[in-house]
ZADO-1210 file (C-alpha; in nm, 4 decimals, padded with zeros to 6 digits):
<atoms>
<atom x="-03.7581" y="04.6142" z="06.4034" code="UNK" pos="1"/>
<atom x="-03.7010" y="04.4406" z="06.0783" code="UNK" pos="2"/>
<atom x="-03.7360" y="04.0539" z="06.0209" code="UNK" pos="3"/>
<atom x="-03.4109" y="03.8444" z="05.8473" code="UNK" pos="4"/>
<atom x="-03.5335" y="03.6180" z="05.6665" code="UNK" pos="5"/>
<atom x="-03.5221" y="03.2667" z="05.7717" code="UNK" pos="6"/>
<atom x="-03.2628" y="03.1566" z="05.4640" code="UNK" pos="7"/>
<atom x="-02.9940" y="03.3267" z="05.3033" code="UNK" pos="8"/>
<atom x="-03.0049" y="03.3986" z="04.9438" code="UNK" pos="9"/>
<atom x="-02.7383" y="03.1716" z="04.8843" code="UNK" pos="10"/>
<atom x="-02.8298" y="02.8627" z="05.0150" code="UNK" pos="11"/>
<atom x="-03.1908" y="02.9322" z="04.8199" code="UNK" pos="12"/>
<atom x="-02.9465" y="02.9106" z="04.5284" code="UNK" pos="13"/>
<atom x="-02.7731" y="02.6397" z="04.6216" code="UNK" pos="14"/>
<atom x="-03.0707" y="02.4385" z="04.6821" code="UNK" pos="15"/>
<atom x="-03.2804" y="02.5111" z="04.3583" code="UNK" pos="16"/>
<atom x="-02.9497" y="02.4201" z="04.1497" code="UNK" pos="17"/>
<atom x="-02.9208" y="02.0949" z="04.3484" code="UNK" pos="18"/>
<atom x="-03.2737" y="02.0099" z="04.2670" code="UNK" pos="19"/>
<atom x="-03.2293" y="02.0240" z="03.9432" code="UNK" pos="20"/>
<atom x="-02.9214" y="01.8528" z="03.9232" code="UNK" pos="21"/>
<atom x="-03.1375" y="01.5817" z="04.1015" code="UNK" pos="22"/>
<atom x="-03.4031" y="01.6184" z="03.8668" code="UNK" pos="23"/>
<atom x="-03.1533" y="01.5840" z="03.5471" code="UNK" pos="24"/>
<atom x="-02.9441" y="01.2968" z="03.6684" code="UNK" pos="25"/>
<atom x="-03.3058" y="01.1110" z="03.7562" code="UNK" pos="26"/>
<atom x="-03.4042" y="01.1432" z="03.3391" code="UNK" pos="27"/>
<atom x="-03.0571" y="01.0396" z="03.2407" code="UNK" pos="28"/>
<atom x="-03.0867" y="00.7530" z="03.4179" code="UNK" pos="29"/>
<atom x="-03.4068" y="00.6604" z="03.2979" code="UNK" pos="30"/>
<atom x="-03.2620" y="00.7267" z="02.9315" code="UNK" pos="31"/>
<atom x="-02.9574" y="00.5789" z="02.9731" code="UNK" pos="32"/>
<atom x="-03.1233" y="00.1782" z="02.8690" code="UNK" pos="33"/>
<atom x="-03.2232" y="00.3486" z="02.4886" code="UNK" pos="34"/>
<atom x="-02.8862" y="00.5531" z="02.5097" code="UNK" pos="35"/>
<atom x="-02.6917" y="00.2225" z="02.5928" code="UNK" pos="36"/>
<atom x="-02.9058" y="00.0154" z="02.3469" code="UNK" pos="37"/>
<atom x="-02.8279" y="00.2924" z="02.0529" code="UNK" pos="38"/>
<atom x="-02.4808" y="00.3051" z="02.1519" code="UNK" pos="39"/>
<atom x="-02.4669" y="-00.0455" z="02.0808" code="UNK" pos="40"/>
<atom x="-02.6448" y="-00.0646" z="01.7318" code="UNK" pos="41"/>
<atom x="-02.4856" y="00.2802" z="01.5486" code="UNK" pos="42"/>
<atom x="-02.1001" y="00.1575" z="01.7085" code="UNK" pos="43"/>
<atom x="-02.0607" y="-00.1025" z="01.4393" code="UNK" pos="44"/>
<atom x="-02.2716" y="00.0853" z="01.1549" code="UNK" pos="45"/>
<atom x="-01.9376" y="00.3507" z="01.2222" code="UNK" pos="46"/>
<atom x="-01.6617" y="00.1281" z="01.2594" code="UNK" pos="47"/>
<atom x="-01.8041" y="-00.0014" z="00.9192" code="UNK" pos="48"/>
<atom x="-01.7775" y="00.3253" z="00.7385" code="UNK" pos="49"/>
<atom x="-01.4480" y="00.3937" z="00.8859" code="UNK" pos="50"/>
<atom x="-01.3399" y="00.0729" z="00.7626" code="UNK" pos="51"/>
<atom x="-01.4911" y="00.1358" z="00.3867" code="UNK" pos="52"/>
<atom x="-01.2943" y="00.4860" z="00.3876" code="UNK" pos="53"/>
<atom x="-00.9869" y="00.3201" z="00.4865" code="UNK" pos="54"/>
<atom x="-00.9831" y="00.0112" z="00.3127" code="UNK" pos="55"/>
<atom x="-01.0969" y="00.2402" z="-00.0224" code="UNK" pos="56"/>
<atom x="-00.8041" y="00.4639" z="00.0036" code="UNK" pos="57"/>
<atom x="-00.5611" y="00.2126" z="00.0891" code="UNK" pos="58"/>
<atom x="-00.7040" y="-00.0008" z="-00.2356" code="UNK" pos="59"/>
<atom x="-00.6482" y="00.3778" z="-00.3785" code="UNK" pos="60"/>
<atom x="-00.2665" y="00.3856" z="-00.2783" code="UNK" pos="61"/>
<atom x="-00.1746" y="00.0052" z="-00.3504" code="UNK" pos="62"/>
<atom x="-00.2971" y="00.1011" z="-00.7092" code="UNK" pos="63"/>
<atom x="-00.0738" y="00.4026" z="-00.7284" code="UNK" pos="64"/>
<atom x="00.2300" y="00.2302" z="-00.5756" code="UNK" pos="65"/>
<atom x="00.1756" y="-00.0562" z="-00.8081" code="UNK" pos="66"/>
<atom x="00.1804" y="00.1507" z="-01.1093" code="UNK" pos="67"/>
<atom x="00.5188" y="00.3568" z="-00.9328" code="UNK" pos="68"/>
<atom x="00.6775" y="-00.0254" z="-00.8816" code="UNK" pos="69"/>
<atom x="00.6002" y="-00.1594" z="-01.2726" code="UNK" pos="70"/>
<atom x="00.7287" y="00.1454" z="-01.3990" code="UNK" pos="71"/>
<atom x="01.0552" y="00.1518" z="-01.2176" code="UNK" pos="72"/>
<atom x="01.0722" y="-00.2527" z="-01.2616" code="UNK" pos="73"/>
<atom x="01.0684" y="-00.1593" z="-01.6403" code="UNK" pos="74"/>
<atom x="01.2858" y="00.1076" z="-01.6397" code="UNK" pos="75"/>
<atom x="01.5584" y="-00.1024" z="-01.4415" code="UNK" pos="76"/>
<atom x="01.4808" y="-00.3888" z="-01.7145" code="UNK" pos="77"/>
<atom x="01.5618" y="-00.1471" z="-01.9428" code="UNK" pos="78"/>
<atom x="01.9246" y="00.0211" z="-01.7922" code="UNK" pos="79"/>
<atom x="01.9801" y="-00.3244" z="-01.7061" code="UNK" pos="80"/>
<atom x="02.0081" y="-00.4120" z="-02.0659" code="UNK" pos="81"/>
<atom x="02.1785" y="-00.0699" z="-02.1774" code="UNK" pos="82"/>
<atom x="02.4383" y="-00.1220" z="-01.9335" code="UNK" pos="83"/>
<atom x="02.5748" y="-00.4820" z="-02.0622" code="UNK" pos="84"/>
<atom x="02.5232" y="-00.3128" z="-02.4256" code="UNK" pos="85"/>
<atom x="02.7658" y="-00.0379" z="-02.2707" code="UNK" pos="86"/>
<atom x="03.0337" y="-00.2292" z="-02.1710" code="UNK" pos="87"/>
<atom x="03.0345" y="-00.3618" z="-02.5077" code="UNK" pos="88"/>
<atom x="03.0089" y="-00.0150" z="-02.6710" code="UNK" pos="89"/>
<atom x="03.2011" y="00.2170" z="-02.4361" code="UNK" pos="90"/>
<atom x="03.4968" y="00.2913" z="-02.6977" code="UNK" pos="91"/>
<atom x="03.2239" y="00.4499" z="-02.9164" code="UNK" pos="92"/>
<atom x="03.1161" y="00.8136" z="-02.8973" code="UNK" pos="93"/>
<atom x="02.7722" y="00.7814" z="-03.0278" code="UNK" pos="94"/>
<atom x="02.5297" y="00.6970" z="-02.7783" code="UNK" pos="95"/>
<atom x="02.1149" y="00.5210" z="-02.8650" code="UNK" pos="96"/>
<atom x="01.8411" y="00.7779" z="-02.7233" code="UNK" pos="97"/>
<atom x="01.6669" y="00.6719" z="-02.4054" code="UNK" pos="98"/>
<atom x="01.3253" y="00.6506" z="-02.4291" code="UNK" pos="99"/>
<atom x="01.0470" y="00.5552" z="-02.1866" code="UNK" pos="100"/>
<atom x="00.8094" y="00.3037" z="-02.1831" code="UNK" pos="101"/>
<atom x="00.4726" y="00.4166" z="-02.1590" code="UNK" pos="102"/>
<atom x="00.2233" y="00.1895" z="-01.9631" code="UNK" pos="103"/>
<atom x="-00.1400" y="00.1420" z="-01.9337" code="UNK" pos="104"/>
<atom x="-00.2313" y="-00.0502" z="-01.6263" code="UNK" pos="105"/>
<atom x="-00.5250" y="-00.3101" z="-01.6845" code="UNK" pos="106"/>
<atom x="-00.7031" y="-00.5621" z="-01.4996" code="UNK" pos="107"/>
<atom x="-00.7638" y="-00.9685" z="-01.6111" code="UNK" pos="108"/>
<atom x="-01.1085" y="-01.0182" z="-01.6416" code="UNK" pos="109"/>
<atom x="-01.1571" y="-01.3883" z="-01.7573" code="UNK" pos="110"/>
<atom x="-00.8785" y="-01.6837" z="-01.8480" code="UNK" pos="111"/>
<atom x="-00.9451" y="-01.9422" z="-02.1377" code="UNK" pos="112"/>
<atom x="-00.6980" y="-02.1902" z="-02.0982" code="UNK" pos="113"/>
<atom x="-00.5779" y="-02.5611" z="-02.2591" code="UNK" pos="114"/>
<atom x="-00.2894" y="-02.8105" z="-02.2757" code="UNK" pos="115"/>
<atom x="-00.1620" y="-02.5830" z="-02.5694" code="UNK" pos="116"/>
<atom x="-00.3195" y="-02.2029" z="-02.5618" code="UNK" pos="117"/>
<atom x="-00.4032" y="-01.9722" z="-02.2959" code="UNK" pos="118"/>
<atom x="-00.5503" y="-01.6341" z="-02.3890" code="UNK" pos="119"/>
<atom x="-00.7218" y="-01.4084" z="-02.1513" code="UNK" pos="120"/>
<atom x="-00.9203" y="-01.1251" z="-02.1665" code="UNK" pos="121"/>
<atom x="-00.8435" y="-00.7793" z="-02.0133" code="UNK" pos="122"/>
<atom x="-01.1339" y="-00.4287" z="-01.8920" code="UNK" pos="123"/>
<atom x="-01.0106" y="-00.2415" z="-02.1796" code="UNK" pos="124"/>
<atom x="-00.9466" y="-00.1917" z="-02.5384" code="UNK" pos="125"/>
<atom x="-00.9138" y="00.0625" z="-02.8212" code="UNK" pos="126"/>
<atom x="-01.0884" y="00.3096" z="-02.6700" code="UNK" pos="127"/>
<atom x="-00.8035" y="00.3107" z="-02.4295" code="UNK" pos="128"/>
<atom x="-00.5634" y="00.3548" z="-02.7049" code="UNK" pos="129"/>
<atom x="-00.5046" y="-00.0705" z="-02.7377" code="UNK" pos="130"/>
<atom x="-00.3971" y="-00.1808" z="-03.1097" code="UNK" pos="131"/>
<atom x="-00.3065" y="-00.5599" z="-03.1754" code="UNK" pos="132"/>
<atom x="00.0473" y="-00.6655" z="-03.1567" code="UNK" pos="133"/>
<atom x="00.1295" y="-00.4671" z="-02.7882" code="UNK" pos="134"/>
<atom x="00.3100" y="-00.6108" z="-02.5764" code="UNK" pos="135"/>
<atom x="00.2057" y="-00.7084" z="-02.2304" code="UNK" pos="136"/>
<atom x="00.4339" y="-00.6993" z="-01.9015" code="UNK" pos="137"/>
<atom x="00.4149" y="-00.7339" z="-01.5564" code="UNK" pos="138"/>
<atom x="00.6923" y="-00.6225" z="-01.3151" code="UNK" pos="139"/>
<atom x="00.8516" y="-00.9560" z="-01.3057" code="UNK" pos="140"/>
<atom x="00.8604" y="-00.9602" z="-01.6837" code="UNK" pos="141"/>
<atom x="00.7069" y="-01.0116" z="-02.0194" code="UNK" pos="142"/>
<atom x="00.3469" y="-01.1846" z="-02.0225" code="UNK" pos="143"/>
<atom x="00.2688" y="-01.1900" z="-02.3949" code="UNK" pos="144"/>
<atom x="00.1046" y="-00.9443" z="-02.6502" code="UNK" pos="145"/>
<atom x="-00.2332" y="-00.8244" z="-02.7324" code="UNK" pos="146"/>
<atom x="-00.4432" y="-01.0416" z="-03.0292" code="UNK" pos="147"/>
<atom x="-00.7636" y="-00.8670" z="-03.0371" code="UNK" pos="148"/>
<atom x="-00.9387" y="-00.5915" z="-02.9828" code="UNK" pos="149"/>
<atom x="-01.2733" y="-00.4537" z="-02.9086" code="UNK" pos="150"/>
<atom x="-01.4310" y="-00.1038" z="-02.8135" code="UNK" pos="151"/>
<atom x="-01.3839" y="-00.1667" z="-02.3881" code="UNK" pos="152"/>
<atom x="-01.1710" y="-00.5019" z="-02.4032" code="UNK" pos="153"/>
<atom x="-00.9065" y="-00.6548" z="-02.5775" code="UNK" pos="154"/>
<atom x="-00.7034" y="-01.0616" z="-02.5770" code="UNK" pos="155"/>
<atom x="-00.4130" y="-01.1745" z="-02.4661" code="UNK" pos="156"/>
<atom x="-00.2273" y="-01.4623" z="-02.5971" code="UNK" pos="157"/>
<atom x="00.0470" y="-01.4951" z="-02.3228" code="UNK" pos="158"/>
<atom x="00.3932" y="-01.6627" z="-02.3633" code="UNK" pos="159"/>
<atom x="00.2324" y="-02.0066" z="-02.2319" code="UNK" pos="160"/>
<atom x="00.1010" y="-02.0958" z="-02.6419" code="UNK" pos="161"/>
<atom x="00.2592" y="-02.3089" z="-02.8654" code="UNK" pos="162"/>
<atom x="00.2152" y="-02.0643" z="-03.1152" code="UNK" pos="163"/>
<atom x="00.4026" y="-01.7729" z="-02.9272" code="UNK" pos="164"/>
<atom x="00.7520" y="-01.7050" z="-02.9762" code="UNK" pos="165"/>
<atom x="00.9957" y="-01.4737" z="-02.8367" code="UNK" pos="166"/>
<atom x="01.3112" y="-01.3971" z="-02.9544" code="UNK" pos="167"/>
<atom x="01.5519" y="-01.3723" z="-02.6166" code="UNK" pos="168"/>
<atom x="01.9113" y="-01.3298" z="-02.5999" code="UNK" pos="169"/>
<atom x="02.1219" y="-01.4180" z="-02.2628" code="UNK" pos="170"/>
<atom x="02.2494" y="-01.0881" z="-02.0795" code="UNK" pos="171"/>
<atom x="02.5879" y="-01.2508" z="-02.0358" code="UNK" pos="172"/>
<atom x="02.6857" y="-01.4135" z="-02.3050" code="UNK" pos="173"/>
<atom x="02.4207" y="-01.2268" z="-02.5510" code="UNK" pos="174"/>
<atom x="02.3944" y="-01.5773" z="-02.7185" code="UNK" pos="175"/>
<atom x="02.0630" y="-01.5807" z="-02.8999" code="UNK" pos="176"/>
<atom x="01.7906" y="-01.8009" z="-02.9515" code="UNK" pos="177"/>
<atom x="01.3777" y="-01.8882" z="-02.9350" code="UNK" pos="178"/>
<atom x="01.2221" y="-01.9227" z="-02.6394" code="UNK" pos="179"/>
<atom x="00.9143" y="-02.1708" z="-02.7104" code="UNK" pos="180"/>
<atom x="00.6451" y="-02.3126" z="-02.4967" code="UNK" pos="181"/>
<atom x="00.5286" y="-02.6595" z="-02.5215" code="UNK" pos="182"/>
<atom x="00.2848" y="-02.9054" z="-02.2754" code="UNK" pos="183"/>
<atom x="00.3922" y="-03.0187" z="-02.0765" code="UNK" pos="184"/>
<atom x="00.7632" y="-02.9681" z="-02.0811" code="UNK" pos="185"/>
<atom x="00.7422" y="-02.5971" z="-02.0240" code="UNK" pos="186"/>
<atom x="00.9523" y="-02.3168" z="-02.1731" code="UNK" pos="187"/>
<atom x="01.2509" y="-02.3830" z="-02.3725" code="UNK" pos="188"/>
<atom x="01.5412" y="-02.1750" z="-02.5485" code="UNK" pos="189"/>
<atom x="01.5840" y="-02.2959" z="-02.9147" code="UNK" pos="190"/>
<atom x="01.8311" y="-02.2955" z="-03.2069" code="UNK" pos="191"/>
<atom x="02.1026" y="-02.2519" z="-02.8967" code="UNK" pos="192"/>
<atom x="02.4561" y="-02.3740" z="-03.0663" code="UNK" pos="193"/>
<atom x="02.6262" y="-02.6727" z="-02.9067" code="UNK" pos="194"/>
<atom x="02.8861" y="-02.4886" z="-02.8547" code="UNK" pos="195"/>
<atom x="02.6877" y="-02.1567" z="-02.7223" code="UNK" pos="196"/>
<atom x="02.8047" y="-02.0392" z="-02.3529" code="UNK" pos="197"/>
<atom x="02.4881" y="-02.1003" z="-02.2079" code="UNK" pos="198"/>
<atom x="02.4979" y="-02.1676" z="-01.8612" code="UNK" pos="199"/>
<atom x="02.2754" y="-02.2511" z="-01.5464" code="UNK" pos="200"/>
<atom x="02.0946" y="-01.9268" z="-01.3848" code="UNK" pos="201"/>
<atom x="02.1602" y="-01.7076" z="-01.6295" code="UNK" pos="202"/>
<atom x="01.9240" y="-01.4548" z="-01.7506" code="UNK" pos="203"/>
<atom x="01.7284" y="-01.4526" z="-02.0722" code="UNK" pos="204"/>
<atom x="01.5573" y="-01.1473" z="-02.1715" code="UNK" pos="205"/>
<atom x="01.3638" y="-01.0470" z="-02.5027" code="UNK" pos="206"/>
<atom x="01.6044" y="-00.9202" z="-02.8002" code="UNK" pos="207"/>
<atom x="01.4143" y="-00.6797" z="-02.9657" code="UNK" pos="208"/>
<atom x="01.4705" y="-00.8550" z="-03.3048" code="UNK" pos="209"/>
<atom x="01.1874" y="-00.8605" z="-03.5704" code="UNK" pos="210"/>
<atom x="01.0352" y="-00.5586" z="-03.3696" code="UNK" pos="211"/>
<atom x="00.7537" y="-00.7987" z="-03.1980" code="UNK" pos="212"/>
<atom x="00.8707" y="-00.7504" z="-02.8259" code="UNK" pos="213"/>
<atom x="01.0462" y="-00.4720" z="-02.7124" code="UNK" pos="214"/>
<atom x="01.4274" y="-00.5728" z="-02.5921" code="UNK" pos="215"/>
<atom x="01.5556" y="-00.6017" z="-02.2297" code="UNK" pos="216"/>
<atom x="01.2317" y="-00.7722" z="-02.0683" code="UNK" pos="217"/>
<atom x="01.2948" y="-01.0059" z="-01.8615" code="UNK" pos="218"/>
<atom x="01.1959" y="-01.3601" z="-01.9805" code="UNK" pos="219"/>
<atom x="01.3244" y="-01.6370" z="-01.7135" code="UNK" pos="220"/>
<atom x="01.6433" y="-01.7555" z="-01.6271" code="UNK" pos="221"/>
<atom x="01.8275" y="-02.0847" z="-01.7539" code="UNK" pos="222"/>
<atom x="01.7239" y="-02.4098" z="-01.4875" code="UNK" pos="223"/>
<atom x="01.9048" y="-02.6188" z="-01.7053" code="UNK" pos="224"/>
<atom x="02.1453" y="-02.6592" z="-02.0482" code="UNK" pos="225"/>
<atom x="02.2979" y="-02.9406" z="-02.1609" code="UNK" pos="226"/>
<atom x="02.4667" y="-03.0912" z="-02.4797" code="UNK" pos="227"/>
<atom x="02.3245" y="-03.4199" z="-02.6286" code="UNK" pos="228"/>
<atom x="02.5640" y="-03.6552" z="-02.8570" code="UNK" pos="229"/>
<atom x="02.5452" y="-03.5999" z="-03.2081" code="UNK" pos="230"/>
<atom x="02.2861" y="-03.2823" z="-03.2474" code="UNK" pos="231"/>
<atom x="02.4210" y="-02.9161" z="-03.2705" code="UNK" pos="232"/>
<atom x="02.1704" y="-02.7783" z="-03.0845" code="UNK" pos="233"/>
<atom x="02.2092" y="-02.7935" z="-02.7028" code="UNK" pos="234"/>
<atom x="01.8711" y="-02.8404" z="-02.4973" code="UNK" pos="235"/>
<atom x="01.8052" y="-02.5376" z="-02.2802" code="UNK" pos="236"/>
<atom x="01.5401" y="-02.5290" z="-02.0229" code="UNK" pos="237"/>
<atom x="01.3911" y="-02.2049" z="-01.8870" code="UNK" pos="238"/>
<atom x="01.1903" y="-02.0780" z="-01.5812" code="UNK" pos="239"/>
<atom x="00.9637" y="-01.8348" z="-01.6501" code="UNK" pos="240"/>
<atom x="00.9850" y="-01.4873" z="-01.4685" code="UNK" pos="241"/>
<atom x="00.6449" y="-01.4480" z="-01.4763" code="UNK" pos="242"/>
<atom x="00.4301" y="-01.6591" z="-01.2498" code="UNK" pos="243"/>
<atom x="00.1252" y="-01.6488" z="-01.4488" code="UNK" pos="244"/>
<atom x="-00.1138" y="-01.8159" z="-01.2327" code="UNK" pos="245"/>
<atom x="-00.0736" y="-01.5537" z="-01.0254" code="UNK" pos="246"/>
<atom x="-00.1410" y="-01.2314" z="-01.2066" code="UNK" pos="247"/>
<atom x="-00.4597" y="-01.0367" z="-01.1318" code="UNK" pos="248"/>
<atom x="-00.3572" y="-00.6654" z="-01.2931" code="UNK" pos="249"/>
<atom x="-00.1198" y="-00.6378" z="-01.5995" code="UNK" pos="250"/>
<atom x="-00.0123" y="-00.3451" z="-01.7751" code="UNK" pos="251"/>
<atom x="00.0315" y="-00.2742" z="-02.1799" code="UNK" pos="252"/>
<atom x="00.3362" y="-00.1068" z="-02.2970" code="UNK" pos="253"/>
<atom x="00.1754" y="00.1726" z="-02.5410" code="UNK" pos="254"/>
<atom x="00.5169" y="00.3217" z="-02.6282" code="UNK" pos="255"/>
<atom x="00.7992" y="00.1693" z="-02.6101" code="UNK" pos="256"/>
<atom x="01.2252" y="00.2047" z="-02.7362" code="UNK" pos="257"/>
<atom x="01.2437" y="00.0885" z="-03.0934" code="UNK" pos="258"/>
<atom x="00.8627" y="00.0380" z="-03.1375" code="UNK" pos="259"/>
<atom x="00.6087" y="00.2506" z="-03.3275" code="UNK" pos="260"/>
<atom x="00.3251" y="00.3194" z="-03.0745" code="UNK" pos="261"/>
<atom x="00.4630" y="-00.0151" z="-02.8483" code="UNK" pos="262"/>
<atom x="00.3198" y="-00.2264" z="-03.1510" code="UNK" pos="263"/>
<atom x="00.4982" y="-00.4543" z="-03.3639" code="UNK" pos="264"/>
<atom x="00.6387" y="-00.2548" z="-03.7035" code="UNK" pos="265"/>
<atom x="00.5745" y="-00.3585" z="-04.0358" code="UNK" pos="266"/>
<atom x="00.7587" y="-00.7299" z="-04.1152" code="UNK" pos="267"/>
<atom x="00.6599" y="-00.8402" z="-03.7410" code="UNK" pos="268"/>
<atom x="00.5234" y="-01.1857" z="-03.6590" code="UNK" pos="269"/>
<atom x="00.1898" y="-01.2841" z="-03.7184" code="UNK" pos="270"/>
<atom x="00.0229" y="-01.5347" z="-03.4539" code="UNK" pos="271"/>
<atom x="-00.0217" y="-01.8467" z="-03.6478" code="UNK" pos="272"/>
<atom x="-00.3084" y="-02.0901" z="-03.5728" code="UNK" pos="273"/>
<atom x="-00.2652" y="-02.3841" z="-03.4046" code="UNK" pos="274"/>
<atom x="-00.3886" y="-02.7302" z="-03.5505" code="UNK" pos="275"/>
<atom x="-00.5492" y="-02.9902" z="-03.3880" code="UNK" pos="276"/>
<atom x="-00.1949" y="-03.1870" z="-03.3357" code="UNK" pos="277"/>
<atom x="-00.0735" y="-02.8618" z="-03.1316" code="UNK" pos="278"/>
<atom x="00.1792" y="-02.7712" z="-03.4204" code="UNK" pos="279"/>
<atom x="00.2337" y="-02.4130" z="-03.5797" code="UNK" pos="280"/>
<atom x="00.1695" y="-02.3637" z="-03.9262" code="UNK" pos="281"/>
<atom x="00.2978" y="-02.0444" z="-03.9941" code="UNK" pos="282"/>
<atom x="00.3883" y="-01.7209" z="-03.7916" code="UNK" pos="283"/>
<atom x="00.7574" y="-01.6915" z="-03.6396" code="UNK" pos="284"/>
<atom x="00.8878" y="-01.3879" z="-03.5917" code="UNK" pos="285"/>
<atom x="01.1392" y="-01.2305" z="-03.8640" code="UNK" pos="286"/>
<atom x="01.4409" y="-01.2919" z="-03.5569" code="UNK" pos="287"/>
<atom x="01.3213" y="-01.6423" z="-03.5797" code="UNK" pos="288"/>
<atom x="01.3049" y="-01.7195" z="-03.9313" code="UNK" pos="289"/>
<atom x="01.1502" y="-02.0331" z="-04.0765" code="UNK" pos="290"/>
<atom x="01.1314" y="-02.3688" z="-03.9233" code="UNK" pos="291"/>
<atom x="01.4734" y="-02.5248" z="-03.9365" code="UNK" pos="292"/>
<atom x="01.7343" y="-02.6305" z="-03.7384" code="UNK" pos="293"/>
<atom x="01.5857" y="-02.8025" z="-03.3802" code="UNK" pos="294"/>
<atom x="01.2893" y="-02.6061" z="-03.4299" code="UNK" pos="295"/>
<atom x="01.1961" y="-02.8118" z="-03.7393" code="UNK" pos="296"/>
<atom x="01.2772" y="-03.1362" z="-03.6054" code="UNK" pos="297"/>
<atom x="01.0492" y="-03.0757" z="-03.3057" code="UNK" pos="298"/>
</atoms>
């Protein structure tokens, strides 16, 4: 007669599996004080990284889209300005040839400023492709043009210099004149006729004439014009479309309608010095001719 044995197979099984279940779960919970104290110290090290990765590529994008925004902003400057010259010229059969503006984005990297000058100094320069005489623009509008150049930097002398001058025409009433920056009374529209339709809000952008600037950029917009007894100039205050204290990242216009290479052709205003009384002694632009009129009284 044959013995059974006193356990089935089975429930040998079962047991040896449940001992070592036992066995496992008791060194887990003797790990799990180092598991919880690691846990602890790598979960910030890795939201850190994530948020490097993320903040790089959104820094990444922003740059991109900035670019994509300053481009269209000019562009819309531009057909802006084309279609006022349109209305003007839509009997006529021949038609100007669009051409783009060609930017090169670039960051501010130190400001030098005074109660009559402001120049600041941008990360690159003719190595880029930068020659003096470019203009510079944001996508609010024209910030001023390039002075001076080096191998990885260049100048700026913005539009806030008594020795810059722009010449600007209004986009409704295309009367002309020279916008002019003086401390502290801000930027002004000279040479405007007494009897010039000049009006409250309207825009002023850059003419184009004497090949310094390149036309259609947006300059300000009129805060206030008035007529004064006796002078045949009427006294035109402008604000600014640019907010300069503001601007971190700038971009120069390399190539732009009209311009050779988006710098100033041959004829185009020289930046004149400034003496120690603040005045100008030289250097308008061709558009603005010399000193007379209100220009030469001020």
């Amino acid at each position: 007669m044959r013995l059974r044995p006193p356990y089935h197979p089975v429930i040998l099984v079962l047991l040896v599996l449940g001992g070592l279940g036992l066995l496992v779960l008791g060194q887990r919970s003797r790990l799990k004080p180092l598991r919880s104290f690691a846990d602890s110290a790598l979960t910030p090290i890795e939201k850190g990284v994530d948020y490097v990765r993320a903040f790089t590529e959104v820094k990444r994008d922003n740059e991109e889209l900035r670019l994509l925004a300053t481009h269209l902003a000019i562009e819309n400057f531009y057909l802006k300005e084309y279609r006022f010259e349109n209305r003007r010229l839509r009997k006529l059969l021949s038609f100007r040839e669009e051409n783009r503006f060609e930017l090169l984005p670039v960051r501010v990297v130190a400001r030098t400023s005074g109660r009559g000058a402001e120049t600041w100094k941008i990360d690159k320069g003719s190595k880029d492709g930068i020659v003096s005489g470019m203009a510079i623009v944001s996508h609010r509008g024209l910030v001023g043009r390039i002075v001076d150049v080096l191998g990885s930097s260049a100048s700026i002398r913005t539009l806030r210099n008594q020795d810059v001058r722009v010449s600007a025409v209004s986009q409704r009433s295309r009367v002309v004149g020279i916008l002019s920056w003086r401390f502290p009374r801000g930027f002004r529209l000279l040479d405007v006729p007494s009897n010039g339709d000049m009006q409250t809000g309207d825009q002023i952008v850059s003419s184009g004439l004497g090949g310094v600037f390149p036309p259609g950029i947006p300059l300000g917009r009129v805060k206030a014009a008035r007529e004064k007894r006796g002078r045949i100039f009427r006294e035109v205050e402008v604000e600014p479309a640019v907010d300069f204290s503001l601007l971190e990242e700038v971009y120069v216009v390399r190539a732009a309608p009209g311009m050779e290479n988006g710098a100033p052709g041959a004829g185009a205003e020289q930046v004149a010095p400034v003496t120690a009384g603040g005045d100008t002694t030289a250097g308008k632009s061709a558009a603005a001719g010399p000193a007379t009129g209100e220009e030469a009284r001020r």
